[in-house]
C-alpha positions in Angstrom: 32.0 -5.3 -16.9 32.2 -1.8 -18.6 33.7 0.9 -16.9 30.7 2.9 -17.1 28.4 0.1 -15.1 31.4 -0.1 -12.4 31.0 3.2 -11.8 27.7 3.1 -11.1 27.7 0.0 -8.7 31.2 2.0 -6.9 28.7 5.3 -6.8 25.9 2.8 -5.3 28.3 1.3 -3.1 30.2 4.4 -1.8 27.2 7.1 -1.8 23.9 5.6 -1.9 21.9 5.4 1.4 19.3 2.6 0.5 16.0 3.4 2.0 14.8 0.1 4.4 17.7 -2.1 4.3 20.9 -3.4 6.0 23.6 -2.1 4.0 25.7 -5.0 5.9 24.6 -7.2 3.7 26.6 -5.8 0.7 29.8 -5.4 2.2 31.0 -8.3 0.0 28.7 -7.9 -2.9 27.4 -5.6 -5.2 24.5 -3.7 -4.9 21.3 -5.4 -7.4 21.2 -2.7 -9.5 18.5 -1.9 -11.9 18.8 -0.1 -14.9 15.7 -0.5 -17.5 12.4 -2.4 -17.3 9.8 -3.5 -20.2 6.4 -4.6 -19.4 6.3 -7.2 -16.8 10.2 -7.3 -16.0 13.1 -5.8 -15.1 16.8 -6.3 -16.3 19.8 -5.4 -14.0 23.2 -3.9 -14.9 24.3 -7.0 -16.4 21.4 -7.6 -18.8 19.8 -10.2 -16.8 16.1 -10.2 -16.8 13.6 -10.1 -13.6 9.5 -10.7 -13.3 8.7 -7.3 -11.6 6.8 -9.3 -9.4 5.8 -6.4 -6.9 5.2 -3.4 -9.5 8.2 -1.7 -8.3 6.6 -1.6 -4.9 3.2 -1.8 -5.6 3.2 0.9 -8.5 4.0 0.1 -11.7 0.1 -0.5 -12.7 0.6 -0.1 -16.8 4.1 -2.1 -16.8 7.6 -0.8 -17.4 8.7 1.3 -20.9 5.3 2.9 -21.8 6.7 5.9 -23.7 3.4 7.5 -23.9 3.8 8.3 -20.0 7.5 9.5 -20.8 6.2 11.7 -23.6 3.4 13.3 -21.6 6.3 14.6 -18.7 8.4 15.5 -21.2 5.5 17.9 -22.9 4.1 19.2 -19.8 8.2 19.8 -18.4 8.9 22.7 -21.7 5.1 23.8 -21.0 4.9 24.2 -17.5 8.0 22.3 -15.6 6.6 24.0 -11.7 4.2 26.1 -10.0 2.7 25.4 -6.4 -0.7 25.0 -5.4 -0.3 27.6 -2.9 -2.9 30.3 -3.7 -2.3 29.4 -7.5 -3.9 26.5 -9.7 -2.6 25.2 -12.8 -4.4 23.0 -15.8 -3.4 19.6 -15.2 -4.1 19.6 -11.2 -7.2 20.9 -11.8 -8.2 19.0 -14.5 -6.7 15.4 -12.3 -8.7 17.1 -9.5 -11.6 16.4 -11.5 -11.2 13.0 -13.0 -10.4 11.1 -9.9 -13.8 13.0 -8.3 -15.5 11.5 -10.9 -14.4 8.3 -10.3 -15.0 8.3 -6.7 -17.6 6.7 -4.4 -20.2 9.2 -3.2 -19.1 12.9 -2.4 -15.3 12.7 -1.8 -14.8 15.4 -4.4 -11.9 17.7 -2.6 -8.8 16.5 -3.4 -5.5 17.6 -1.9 -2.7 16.7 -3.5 0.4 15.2 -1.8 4.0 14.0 -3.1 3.3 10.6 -1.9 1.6 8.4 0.5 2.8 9.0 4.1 2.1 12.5 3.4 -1.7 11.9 2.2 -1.8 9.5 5.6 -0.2 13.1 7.5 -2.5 15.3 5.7 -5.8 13.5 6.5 -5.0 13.3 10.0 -3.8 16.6 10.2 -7.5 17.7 8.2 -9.6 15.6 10.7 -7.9 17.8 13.3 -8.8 21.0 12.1 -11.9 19.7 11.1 -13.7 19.0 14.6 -11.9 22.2 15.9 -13.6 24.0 13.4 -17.0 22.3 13.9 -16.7 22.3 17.6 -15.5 19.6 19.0 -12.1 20.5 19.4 -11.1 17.3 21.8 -11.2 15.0 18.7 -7.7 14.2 18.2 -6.7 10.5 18.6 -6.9 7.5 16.0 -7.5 4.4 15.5 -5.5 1.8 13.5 -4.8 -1.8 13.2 -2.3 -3.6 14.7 0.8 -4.6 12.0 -0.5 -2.3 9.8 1.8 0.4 8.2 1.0 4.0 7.3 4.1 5.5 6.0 7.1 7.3 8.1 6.8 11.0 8.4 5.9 11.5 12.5 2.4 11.4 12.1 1.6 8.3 9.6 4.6 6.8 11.8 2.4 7.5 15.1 -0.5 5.2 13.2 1.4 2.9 11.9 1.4 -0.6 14.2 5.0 -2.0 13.5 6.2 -1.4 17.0 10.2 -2.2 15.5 9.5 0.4 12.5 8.8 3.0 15.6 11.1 2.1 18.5 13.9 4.4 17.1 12.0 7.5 16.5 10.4 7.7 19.8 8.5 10.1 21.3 6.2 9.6 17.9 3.1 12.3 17.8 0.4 11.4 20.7 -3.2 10.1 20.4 -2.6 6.9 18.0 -4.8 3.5 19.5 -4.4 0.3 18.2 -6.5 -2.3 17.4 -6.9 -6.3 16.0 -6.1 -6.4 12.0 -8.5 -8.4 10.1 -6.0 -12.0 9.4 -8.7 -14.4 9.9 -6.0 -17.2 9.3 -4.9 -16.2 12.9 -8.6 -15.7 14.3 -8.1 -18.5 17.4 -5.4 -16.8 19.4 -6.1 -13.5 18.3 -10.0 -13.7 20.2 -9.2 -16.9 22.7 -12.5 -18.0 20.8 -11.5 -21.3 18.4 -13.5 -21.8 15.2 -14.7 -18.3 13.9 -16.2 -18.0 10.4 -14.6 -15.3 8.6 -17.6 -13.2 8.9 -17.8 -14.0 13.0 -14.4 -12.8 12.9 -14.9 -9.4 11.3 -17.8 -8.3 13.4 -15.5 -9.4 16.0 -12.6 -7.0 14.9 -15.1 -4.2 13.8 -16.2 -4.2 17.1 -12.6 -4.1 18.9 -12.5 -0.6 17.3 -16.3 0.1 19.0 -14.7 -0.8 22.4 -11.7 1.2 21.8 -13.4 4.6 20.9 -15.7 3.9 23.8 -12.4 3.1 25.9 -11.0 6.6 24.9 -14.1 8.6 25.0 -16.2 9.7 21.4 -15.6 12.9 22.2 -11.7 12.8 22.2 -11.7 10.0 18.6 -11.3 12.2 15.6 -10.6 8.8 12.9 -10.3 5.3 12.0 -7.7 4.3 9.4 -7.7 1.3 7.7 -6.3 -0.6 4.4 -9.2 -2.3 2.2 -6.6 -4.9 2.3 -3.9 -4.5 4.5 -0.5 -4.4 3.4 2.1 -5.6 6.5 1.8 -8.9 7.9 0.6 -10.3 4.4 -2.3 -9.1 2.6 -5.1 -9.2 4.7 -8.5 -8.9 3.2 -11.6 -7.9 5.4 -14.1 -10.8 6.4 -17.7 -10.3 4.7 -18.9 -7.2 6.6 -16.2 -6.0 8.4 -16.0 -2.6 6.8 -20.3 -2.0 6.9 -19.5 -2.5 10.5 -16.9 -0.2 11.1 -18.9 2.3 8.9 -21.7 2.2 11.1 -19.6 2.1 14.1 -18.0 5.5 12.4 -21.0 7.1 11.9 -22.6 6.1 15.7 -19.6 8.0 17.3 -19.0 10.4 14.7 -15.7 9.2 13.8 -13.9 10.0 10.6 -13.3 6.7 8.5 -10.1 7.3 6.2 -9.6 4.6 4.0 -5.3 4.4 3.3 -5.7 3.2 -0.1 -1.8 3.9 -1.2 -1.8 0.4 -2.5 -5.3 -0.4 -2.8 -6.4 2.2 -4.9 -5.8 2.5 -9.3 -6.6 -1.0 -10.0 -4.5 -3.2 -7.5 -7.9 -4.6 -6.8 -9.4 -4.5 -9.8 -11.6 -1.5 -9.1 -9.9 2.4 -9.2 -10.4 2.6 -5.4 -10.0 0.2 -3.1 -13.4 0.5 -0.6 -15.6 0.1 -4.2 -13.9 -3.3 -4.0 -15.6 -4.0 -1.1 -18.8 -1.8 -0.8 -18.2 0.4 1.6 -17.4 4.4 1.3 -15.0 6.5 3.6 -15.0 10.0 4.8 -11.5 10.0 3.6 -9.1 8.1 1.0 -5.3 8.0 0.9 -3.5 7.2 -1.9 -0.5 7.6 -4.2 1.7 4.7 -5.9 -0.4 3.9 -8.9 -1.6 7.1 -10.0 0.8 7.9 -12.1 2.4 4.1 -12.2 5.3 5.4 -10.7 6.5 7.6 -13.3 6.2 10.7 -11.5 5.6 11.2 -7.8 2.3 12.2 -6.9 -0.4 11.5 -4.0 -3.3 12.9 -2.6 -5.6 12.9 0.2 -9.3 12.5 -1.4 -12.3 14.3 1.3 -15.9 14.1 1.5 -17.8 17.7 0.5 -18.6 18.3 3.6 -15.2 18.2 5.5 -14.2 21.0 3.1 -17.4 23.0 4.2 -15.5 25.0 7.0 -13.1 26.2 5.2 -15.2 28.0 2.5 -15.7 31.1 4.1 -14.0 33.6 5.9 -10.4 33.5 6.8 -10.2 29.8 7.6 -7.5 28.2 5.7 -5.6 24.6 5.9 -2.6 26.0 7.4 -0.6 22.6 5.3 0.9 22.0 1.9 3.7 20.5 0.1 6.2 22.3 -2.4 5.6 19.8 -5.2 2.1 18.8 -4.0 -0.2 18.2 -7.6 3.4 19.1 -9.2 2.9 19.9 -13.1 4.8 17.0 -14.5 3.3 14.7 -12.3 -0.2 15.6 -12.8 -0.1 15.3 -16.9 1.8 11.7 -16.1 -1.0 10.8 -14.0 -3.6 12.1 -16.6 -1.9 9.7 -19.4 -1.9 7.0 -17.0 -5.7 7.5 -16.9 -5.6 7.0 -20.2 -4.4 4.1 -20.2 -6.6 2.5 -17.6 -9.5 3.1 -19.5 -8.3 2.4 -23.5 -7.0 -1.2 -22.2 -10.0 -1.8 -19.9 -7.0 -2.7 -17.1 -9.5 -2.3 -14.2 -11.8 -5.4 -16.3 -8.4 -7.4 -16.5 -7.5 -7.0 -12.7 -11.3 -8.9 -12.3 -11.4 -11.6 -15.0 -7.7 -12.5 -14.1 -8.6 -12.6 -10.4 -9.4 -16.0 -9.9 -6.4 -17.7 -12.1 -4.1 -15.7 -10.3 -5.5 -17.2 -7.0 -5.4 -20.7 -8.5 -1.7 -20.2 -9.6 -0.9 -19.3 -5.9 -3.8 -22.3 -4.1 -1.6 -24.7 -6.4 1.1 -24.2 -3.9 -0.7 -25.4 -1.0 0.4 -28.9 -1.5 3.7 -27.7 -0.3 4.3 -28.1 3.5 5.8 -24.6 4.2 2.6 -23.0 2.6 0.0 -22.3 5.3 -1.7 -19.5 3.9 -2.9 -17.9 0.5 -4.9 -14.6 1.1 -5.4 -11.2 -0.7 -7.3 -9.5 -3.5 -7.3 -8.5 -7.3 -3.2 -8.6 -8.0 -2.4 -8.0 -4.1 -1.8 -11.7 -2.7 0.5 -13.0 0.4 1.6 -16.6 0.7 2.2 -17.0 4.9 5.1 -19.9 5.4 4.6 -21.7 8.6 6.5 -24.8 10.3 3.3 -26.7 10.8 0.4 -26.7 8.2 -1.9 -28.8 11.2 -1.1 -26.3 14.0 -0.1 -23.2 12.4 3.0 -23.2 14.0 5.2 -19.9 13.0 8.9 -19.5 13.0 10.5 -17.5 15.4 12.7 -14.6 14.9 16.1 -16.4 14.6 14.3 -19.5 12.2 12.5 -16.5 9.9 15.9 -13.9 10.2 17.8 -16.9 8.5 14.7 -18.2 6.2 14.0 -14.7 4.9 17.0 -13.2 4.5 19.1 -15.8 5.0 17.9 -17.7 1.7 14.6 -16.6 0.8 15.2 -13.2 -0.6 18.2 -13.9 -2.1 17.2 -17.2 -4.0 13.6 -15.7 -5.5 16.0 -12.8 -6.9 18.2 -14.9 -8.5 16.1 -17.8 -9.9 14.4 -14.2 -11.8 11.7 -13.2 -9.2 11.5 -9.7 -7.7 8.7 -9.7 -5.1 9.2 -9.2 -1.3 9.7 -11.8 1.5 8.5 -9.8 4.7 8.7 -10.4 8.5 6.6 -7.7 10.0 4.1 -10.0 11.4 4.4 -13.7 10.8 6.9 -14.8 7.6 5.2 -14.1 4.3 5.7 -13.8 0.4 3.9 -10.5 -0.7 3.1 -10.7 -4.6 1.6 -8.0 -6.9 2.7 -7.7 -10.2 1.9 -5.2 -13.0 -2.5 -5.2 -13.7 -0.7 -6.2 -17.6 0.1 -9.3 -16.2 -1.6 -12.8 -17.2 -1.7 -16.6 -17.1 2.1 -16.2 -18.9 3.7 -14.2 -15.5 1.5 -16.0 -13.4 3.0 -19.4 -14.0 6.1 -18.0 -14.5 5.6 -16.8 -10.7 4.1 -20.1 -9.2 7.1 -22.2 -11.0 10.0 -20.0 -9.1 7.9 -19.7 -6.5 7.6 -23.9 -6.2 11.0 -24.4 -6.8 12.6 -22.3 -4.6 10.1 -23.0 -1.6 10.8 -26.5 -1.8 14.4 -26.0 -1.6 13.7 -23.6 1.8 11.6 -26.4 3.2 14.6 -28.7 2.4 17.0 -26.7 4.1 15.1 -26.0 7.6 
């Protein structure tokens, strides 16, 4: 080991606060350390190599090392490094303004932008607000999300998100957030009582928990729904056939906002630019961040229907919000590039026509006894581990603490797999790899994948 790359693991050891993780577990070991990535993978300080099998965390749409996205910050960084969208507009925001309106379903042409996700979830909900005040109907406050589901961490997105352990700490979270079921058909039976529900029984079923629950609260208090096209936490859940024409209709009966949170859905991760086109249905609002620039530059934005800016056209009405580096220079000409490069490689077409062998590589590992479930969409798939294939039987918290993190984490990382093993609803595998993968990173995927499965099945 150079002296240069042990200073940087004694700096990572000594000074580094790692976001989401139990810094116990490196208190005899280094800190994984990642220092350079091309295409598909990763390498580490030591030179190994890694399939980047989550896109960074859901991000890294293009792949690692495009220099054409380096070369566009660096340009648009000696042109114009920072000014704020406060009363002020600059080139690139406005001219990103307009190419994701024109790539949007029906009129969501306003677009605010954020630094990242939970602050497009804060700003929506902070909008719908406003928005009913302004209209008058100023009791519209609460709403409604699905259980498991996560929304980010600043005090509002917190409030919707449904991880009661990610919440527990930060307590008392902002008022008026209702929960409701999440769309895991795999799980149908004991979450309704009612055994045997087709997938679409099922989602009319859900859609119409959130139905009972704005009637349970009162219409005139519920301001918005929020909801994933395919939810993230508890393992990629895809809507049942007509869930989300249900919940639109429900939306528009009570006159309820519905924001689609497409952080991760959105730019391609389904194989269309924004998630609900995936699935037919169009929101009031949509929420996104993560691939819009393919992580090289922070950016989000909170996307709204024409007619939610309407109030605040005249007068002296104003969104009393903002962020310092909302729509930030550098980040919007990144994004721009990244646009680019979405359209010149056709990577939305490639998402689609690579669908379904990426869903056989993963339904190839059914054969093995802990796989119980393979779900998800475009390159956004979870693999559910279970005890029991016949009876669905889960592991409890002590049996997934030690299969997760006792072994599974560590051995996909080290047999060259980066992609996340996740307990925030029952134990699952979460993959989404770069939209340049293929058939090459997908078997690549399914062979660690078998291997190391089979050796956690051995060990229980």
């Amino acid at each position: 080991m150079t002296q240069p790359e042990h200073d940087v693991l004694k700096a990572a050891q000594d000074n580094l606060w790692l976001h989401f993780t139990r810094h116990s577990a490196y208190q005899q070991s280094e800190i994984p350390t990642i220092v350079r990535g091309e295409g598909s993978y990763v390498y580490d300080i030591h030179g190994k190599r890694y399939l980047d099998g989550l896109a960074g965390l859901f991000v890294v749409q293009v792949g690692h090392g495009r220099h054409e996205l380096a070369e566009a910050a660096a340009k648009q960084a000696q042109e114009l490094a920072f000014f704020p969208l406060w009363s002020y507009a600059h080139p690139k925001a406005a001219e990103l303004a307009q190419r994701l309106a024109a790539h949007t379903p029906g009129e969501l042409n306003r677009i605010f932008f954020t630094t990242g996700g939970g602050e497009a979830v804060e700003t929506a909900w902070k909008l719908a607000k406003q928005y009913y005040k302004l209209i008058g109907k100023p009791l519209k406050h609460k709403v409604i999300s699905r259980q498991i589901a996560y929304h980010g961490t600043p005090q509002g997105a917190l409030s919707i998100t449904g991880i009661p352990a990610f919440k527990q700490m930060f307590e008392p979270l902002v008022p008026g957030s209702i929960r409701v079921p999440n769309t895991n058909h795999y799980r149908a039976d004991e979450i309704t009582g009612v055994p045997g529900m087709t997938p679409e029984q099922y989602g009319i079923w859900a859609a119409e928990r959130v139905a009972r629950a704005i009637e349970m609260e009162g219409p005139d208090t519920v301001a918005a729904v929020f909801a994933e096209p395919v939810q993230n936490a508890g393992g990629c859940f895809p809507p049942p056939p007509g869930y989300f024409q249900r919940l639109r209709e429900i939306c528009d009966e009570y006159d309820v906002l519905l924001v689609s949170d497409e952080v991760i859905c959105a730019f391609g991760r389904l194989g269309t630019m924004f998630g609900g086109q995936k699935f037919d249905y169009v929101p009031d609002i949509i929420t996104c961040a993560k691939g819009m620039t393919s992580g090289y530059s922070p950016i989000g934005a909170m996307i709204a229907h024409e007619r939610l800016f309407e109030p605040f056209k005249g007068g002296d009405t104003m969104f009393a919000h903002g962020y310092t580096f909302g729509g930030h220079p550098v980040s919007a000409a990144v994004a721009l590039a990244n646009l680019d490069i979405f359209e010149r490689e056709d990577l939305l077409g490639h998402v689609t026509a690579n669908e379904p062998r990426f869903r056989q590589t993963l339904d190839d590992l059914r054969d093995l006894p802990i796989v119980g479930d393979v779900r998800g969409s475009g390159y956004f798939w979870g693999i559910e581990l279970v005890k029991d294939k016949t009876t669905k039987e889960t592991f409890n918290a002590d049996e997934s603490e030690r299969l997760l993190r006792g072994f599974l984490s560590k051995a996909l990382y080290e047999a060259g797999l980066y992609c996340r093993a996740d307990d925030r609803g029952d134990p699952v595998i979460q993959l989404a790899p770069p939209l340049i993968a293929g058939q090459k990173e997908f078997d690549e995927i399914g062979e660690i994948l078998r291997g190391v499965l089979a050796e956690a099945w051995a060990q229980l």
